[in-house]
MIFI-465467 format. One record per residue: x, y, z of N, C-alpha, C in turn. Coordinates in steps of 0.1 Angstrom, whole numbers, padded with zeros to 4 digits, always signed. Atoms other than C-alpha are relative to their C-alpha. Layout:
XYZXYZXYZ
...
END
This chain:
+0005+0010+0010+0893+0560+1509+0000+0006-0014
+0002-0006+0012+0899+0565+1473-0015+0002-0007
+0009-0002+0001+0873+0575+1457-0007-0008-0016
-0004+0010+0011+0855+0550+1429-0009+0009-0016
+0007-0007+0016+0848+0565+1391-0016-0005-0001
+0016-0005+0001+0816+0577+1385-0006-0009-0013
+0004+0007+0011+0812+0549+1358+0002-0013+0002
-0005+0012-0005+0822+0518+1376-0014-0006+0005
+0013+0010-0006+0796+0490+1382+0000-0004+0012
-0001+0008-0013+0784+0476+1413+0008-0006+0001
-0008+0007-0003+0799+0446+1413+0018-0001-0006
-0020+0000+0000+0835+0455+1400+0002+0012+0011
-0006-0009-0007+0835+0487+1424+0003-0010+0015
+0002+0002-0007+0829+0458+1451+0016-0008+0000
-0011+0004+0000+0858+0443+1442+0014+0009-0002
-0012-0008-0005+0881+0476+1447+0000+0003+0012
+0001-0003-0010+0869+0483+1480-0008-0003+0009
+0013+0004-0011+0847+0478+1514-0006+0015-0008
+0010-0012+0003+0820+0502+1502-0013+0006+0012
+0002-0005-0009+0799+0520+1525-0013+0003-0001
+0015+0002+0005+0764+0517+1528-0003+0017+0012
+0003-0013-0007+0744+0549+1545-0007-0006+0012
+0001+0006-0009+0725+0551+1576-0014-0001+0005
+0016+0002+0004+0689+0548+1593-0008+0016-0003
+0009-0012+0008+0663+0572+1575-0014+0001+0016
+0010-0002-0006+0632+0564+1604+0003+0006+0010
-0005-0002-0009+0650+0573+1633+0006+0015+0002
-0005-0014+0002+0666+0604+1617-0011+0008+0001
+0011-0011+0003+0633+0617+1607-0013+0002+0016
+0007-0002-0017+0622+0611+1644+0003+0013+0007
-0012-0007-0011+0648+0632+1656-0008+0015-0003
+0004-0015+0012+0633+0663+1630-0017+0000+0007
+0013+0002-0006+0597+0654+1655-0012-0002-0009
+0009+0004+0008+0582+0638+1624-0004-0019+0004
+0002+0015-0011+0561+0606+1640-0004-0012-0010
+0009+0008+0009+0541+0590+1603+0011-0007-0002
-0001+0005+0012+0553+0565+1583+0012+0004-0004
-0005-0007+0012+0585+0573+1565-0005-0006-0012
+0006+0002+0018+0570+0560+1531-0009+0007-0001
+0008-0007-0001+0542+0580+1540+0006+0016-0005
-0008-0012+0003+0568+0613+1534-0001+0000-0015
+0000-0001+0016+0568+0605+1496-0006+0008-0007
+0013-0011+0009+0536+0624+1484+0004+0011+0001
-0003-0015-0003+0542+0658+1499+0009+0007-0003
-0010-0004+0008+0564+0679+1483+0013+0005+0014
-0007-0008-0013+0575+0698+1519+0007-0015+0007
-0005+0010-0003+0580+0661+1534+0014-0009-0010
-0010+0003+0006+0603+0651+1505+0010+0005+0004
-0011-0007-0005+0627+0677+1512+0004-0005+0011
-0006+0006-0006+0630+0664+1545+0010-0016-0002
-0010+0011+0003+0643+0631+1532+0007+0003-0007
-0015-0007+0014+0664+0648+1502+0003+0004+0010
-0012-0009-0008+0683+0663+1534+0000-0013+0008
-0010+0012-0003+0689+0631+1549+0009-0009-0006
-0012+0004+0009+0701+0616+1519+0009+0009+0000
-0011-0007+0001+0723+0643+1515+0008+0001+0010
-0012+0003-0009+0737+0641+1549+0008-0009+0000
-0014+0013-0001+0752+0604+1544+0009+0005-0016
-0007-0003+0010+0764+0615+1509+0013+0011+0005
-0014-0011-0003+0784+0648+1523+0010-0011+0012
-0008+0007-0005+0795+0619+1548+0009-0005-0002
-0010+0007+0010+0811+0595+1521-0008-0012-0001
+0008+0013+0008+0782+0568+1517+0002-0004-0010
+0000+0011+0012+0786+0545+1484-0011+0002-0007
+0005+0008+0001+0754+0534+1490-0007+0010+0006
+0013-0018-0003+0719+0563+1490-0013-0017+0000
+0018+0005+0000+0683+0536+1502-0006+0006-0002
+0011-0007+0002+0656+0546+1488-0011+0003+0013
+0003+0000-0013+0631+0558+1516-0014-0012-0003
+0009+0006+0008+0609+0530+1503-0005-0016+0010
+0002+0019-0003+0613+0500+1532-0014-0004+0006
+0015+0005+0000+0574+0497+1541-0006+0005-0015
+0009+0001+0010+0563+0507+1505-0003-0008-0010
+0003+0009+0007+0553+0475+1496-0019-0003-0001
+0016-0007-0003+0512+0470+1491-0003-0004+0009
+0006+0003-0009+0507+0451+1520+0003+0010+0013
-0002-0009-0006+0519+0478+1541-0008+0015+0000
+0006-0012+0003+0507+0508+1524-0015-0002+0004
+0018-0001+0001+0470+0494+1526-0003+0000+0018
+0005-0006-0017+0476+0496+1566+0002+0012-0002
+0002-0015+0003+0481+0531+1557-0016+0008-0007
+0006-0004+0015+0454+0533+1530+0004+0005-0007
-0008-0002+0018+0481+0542+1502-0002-0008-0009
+0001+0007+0008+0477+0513+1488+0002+0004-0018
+0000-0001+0017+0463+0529+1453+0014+0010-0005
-0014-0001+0004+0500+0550+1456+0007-0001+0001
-0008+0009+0001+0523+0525+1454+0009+0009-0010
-0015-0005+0009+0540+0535+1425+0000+0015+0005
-0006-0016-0002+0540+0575+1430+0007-0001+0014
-0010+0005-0009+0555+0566+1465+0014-0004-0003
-0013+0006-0001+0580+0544+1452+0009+0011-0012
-0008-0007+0014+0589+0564+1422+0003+0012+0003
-0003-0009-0005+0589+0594+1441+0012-0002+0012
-0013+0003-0011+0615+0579+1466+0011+0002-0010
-0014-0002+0008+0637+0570+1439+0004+0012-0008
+0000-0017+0000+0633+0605+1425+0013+0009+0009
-0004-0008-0009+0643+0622+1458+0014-0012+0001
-0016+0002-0002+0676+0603+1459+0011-0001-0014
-0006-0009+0010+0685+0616+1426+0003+0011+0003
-0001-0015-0003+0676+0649+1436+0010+0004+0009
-0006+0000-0007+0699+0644+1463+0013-0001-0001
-0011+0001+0008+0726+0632+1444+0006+0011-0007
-0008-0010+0009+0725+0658+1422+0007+0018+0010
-0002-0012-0008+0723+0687+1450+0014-0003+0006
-0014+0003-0005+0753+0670+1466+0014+0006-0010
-0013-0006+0011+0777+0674+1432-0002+0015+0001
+0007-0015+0002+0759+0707+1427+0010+0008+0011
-0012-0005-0010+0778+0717+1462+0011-0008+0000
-0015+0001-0001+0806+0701+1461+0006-0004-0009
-0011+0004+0010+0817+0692+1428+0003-0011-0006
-0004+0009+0001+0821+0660+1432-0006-0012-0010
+0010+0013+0010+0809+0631+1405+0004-0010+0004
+0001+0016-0009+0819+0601+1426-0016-0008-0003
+0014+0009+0002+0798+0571+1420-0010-0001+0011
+0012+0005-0006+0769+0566+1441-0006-0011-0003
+0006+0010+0006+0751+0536+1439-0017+0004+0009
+0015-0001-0005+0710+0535+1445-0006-0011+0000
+0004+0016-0001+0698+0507+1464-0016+0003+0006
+0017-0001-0002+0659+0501+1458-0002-0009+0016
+0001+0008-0014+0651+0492+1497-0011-0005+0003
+0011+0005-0001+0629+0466+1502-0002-0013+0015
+0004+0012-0015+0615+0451+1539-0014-0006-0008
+0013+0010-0004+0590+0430+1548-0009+0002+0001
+0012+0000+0000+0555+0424+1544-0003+0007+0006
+0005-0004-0011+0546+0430+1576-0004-0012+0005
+0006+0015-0002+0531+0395+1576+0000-0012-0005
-0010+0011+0001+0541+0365+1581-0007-0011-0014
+0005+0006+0015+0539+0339+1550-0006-0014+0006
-0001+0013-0004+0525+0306+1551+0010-0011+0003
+0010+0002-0006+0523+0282+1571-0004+0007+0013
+0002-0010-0012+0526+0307+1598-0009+0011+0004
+0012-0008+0001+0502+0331+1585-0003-0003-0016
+0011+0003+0011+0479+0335+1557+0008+0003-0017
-0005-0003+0013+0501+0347+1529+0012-0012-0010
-0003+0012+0009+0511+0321+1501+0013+0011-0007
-0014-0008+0007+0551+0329+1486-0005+0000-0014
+0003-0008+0014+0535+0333+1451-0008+0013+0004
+0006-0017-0004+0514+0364+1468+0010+0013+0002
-0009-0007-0008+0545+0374+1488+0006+0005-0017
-0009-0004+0008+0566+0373+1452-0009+0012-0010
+0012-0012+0010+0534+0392+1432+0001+0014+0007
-0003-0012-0004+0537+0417+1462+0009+0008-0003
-0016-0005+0001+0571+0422+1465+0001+0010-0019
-0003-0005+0013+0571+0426+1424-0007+0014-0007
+0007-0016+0002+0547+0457+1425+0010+0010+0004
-0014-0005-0004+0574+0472+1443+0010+0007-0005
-0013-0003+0009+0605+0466+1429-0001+0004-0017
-0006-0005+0006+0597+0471+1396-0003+0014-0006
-0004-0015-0001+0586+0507+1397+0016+0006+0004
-0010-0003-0006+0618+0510+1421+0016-0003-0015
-0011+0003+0009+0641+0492+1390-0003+0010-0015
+0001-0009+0012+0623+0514+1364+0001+0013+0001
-0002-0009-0001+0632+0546+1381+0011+0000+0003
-0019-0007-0005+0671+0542+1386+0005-0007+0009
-0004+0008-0017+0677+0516+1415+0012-0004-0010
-0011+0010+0003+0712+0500+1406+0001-0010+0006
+0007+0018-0007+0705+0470+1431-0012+0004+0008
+0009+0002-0012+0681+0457+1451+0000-0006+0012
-0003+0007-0016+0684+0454+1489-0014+0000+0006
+0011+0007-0011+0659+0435+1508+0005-0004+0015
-0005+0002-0013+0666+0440+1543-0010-0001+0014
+0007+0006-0016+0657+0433+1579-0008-0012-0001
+0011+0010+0001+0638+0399+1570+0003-0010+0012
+0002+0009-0017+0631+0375+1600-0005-0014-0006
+0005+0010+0005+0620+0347+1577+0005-0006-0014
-0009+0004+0015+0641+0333+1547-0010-0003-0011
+0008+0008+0011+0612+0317+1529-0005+0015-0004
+0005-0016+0001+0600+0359+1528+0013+0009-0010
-0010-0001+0008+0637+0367+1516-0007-0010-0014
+0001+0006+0014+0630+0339+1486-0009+0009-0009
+0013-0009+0008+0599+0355+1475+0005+0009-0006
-0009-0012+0003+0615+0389+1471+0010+0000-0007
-0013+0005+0013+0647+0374+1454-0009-0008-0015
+0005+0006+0016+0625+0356+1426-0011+0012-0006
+0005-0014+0007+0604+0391+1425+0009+0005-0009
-0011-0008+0002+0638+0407+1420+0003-0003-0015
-0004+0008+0017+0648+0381+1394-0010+0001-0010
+0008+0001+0015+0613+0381+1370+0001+0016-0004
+0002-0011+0004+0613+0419+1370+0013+0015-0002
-0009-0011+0004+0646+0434+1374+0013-0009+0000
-0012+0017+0008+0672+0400+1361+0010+0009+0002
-0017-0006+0002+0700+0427+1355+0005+0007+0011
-0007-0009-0010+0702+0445+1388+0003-0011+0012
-0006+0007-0009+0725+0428+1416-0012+0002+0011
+0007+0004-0012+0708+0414+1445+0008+0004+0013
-0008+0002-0010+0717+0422+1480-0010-0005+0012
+0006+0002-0008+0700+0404+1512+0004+0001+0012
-0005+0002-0013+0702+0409+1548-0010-0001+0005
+0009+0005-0004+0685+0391+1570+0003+0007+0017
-0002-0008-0015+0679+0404+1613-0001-0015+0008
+0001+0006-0006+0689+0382+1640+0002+0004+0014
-0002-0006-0016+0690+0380+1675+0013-0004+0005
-0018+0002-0003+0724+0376+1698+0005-0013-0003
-0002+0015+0000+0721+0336+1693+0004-0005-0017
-0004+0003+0012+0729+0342+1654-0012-0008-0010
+0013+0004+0004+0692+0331+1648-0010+0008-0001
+0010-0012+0003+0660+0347+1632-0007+0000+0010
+0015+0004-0006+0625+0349+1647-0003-0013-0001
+0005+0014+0008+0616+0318+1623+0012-0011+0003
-0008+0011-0003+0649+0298+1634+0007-0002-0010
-0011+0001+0008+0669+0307+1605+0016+0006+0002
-0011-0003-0006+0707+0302+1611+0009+0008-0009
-0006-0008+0008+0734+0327+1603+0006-0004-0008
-0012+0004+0002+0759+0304+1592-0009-0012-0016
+0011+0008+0014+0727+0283+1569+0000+0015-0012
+0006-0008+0007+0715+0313+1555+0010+0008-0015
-0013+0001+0008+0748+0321+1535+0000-0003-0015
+0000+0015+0011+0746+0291+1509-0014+0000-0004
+0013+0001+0000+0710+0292+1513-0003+0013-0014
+0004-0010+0006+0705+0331+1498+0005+0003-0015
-0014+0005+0013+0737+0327+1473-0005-0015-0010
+0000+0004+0005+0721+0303+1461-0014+0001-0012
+0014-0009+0006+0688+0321+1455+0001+0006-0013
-0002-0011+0007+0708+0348+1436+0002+0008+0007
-0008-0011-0009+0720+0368+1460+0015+0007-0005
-0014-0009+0007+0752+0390+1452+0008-0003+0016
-0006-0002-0008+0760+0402+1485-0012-0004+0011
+0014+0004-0010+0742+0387+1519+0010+0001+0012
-0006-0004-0018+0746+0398+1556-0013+0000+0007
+0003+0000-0011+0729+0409+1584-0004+0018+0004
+0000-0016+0000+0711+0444+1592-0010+0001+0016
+0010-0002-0011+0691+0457+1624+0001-0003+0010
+0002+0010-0007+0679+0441+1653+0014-0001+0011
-0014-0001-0010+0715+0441+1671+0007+0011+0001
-0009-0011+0000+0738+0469+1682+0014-0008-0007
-0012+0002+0006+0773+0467+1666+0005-0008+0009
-0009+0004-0010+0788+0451+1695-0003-0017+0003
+0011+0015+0002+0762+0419+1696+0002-0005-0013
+0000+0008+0015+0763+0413+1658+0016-0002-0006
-0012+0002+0004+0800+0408+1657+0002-0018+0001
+0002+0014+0000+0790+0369+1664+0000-0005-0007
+0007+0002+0011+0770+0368+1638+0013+0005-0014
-0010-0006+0008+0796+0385+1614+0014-0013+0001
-0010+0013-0003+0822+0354+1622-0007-0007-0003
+0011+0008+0007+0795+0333+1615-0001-0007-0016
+0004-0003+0013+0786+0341+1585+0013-0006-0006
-0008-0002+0011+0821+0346+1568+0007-0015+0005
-0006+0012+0001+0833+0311+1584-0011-0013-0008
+0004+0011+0007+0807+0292+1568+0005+0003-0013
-0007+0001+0021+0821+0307+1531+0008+0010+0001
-0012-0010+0006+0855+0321+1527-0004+0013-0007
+0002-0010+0013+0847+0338+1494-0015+0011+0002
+0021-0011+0006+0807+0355+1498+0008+0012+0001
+0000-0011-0001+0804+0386+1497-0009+0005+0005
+0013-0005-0011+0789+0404+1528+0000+0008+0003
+0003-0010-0002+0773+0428+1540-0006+0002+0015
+0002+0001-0011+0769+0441+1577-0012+0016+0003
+0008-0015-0004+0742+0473+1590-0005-0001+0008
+0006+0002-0015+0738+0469+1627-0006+0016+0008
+0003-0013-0007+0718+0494+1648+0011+0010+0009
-0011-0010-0008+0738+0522+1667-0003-0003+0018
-0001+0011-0008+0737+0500+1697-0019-0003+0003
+0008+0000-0001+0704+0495+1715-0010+0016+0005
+0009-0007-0004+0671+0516+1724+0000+0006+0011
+0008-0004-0012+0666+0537+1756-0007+0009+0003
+0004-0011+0000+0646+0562+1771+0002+0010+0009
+0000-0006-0007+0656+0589+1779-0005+0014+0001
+0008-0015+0003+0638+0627+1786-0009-0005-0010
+0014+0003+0004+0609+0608+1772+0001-0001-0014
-0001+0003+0016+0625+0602+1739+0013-0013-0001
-0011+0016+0007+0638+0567+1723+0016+0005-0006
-0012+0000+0007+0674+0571+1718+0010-0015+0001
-0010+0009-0001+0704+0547+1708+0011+0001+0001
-0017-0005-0009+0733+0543+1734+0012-0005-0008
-0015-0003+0007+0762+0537+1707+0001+0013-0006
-0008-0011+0010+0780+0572+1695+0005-0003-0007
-0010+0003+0013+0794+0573+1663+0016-0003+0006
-0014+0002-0004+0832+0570+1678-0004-0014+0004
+0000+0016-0009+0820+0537+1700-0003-0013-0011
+0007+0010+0009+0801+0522+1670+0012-0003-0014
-0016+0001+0016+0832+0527+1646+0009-0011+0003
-0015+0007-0009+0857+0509+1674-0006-0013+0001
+0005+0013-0002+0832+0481+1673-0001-0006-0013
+0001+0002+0014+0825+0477+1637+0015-0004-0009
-0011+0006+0001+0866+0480+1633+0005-0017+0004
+0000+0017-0005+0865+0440+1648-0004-0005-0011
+0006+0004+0010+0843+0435+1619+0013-0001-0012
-0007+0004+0016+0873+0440+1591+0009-0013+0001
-0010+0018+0003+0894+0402+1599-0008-0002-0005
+0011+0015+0015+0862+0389+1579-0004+0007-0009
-0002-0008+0018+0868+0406+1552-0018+0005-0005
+0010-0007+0003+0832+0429+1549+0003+0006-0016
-0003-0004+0013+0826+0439+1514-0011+0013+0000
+0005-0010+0000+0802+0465+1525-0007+0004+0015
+0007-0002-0015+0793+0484+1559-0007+0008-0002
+0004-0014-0001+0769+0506+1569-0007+0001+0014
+0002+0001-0017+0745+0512+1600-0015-0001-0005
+0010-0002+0001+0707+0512+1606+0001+0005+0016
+0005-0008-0010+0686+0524+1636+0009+0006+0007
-0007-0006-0008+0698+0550+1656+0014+0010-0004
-0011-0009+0009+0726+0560+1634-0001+0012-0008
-0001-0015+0002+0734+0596+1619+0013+0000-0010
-0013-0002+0010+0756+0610+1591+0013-0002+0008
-0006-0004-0008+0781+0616+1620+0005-0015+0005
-0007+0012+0001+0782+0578+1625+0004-0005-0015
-0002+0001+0011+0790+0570+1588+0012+0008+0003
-0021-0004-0002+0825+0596+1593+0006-0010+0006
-0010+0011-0004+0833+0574+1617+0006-0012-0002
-0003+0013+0006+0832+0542+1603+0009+0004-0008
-0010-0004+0012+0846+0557+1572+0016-0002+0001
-0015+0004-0005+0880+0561+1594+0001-0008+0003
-0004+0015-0006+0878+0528+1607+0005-0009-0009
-0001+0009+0008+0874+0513+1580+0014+0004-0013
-0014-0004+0004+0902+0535+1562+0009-0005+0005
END
């Protein structure tokens, strides 16, 4: 894959290439027998480093696309931690450590390829009204503590991923919009094999629905192994020719084995399945749970 100048915007680099999103961060840092929180990693200087070395492994991969380690550091999350009062040193310290990571990467190899830094923002934790107690002006007030520490330390977009509830996506997209208007949106929402959320939002609604929010690019992340979300991925791109989407399915599913959670797709298997994915023209892949720099090469070839 050529490689895109180190001065190229989001959305025109989206239009030279599939770009390549990186892969999951909680899963990795399981592996390294760290059990907290990854948002919780933020403070400590020793725990950083471990995440600056998993950024840097999807980068020496060929990722595009560096997440901040930031997807519970929103305040309703942190305060089940009791972080709550460091919200920003958390977030601003994520986005930090994937600079530092950036730069250690050229540093060995030379390289000034663009990178893009996407401020990563999940979910609450809890559900919005009328389902549960939280009103979408709370969710959008939440959400905007967040993002705009994450947009005033270097984010070039904002991905809001794994959401299970669209009205939870809006929130977070009109956060995005009052406090960071100039940085592209991207949303992916988690469904199950039926192409439906938790809340009963459809793949093929949700499209028109997010795009119309302000979305840039909208897909589908989590929740399915590569081989299940290929439904969903047809879906999607037959309700609108043109969108621009985005796919990051788990590295298949969960099992246990020797007493530790692993997921049964290899990088090789998860590549050959994800290849099915380019007839609908993907504008950006990557992976979540269970995935490793090692899955990222693979794709890379597939998608070459």
């Amino acid at each position: 894959m050529f490689e895109l100048n180190k001065n190229i915007s989001f959305l025109d680099a989206l239009a030279k290439r599939i770009l390549i999103g990186d892969g999951a961060m909680g899963t990795m840092l399981q592996s390294m027998g760290i059990e907290v929180a990854p948002d919780q990693l933020n403070i400590d200087r020793q725990n950083i480093d471990k995440v600056i070395e998993i950024h840097q492994g999807y980068l020496e991969a060929g990722s595009d696309i560096i997440q901040t380690n930031t997807f519970g550091s929103n305040p309703v999350k942190l305060k089940s931690y009791g972080l709550q009062q460091d919200l920003e040193e958390i977030n601003k310290n994520a986005a930090a450590s994937v600079k530092e990571a950036i730069a250690r990467y050229r540093s060995k190899t030379g390289n000034s390829r663009r990178v893009f830094i996407a401020a990563d923002i999940g979910p609450l934790g809890q559900l919005l009204e009328p389902s549960g107690t939280i009103s979408k002006q709370q969710a959008t007030d939440y959400f905007s503590q967040q993002i705009e520490v994450l947009a005033r330390e270097g984010a070039d977009i904002i991905l809001i991923e794994t959401v299970m509830d669209i009205n939870e996506a809006f929130a977070a997209i009109e956060a995005a919009r009052q406090v960071a208007a100039d940085l592209p949106i991207l949303c992916t929402l988690t469904f199950g094999k039926n192409g439906v959320t938790m809340m009963g939002n459809k793949a093929e609604d949700a499209v028109k629905q997010l795009q119309e929010a302000g979305v840039s690019v909208v897909g589908a992340n989590c929740s399915l192994g590569s081989v299940s979300m290929l439904d969903v991925v047809r879906k999607m791109r037959e309700s609108d020719k043109d969108a621009k989407l985005i796919f990051q399915p788990n590295a298949g599913l969960p099992v246990l084995k020797d007493g530790q959670t692993i997921y049964n797709e290899s990088a090789a298997e998860m590549a050959e399945n994800i290849s099915k994915y380019l007839q609908y023209s993907p504008s950006i892949i990557g992976a979540c749970c269970g995935s490793t720099p090692q899955h990222i090469r693979e794709i890379i070839k597939a998608v070459s």
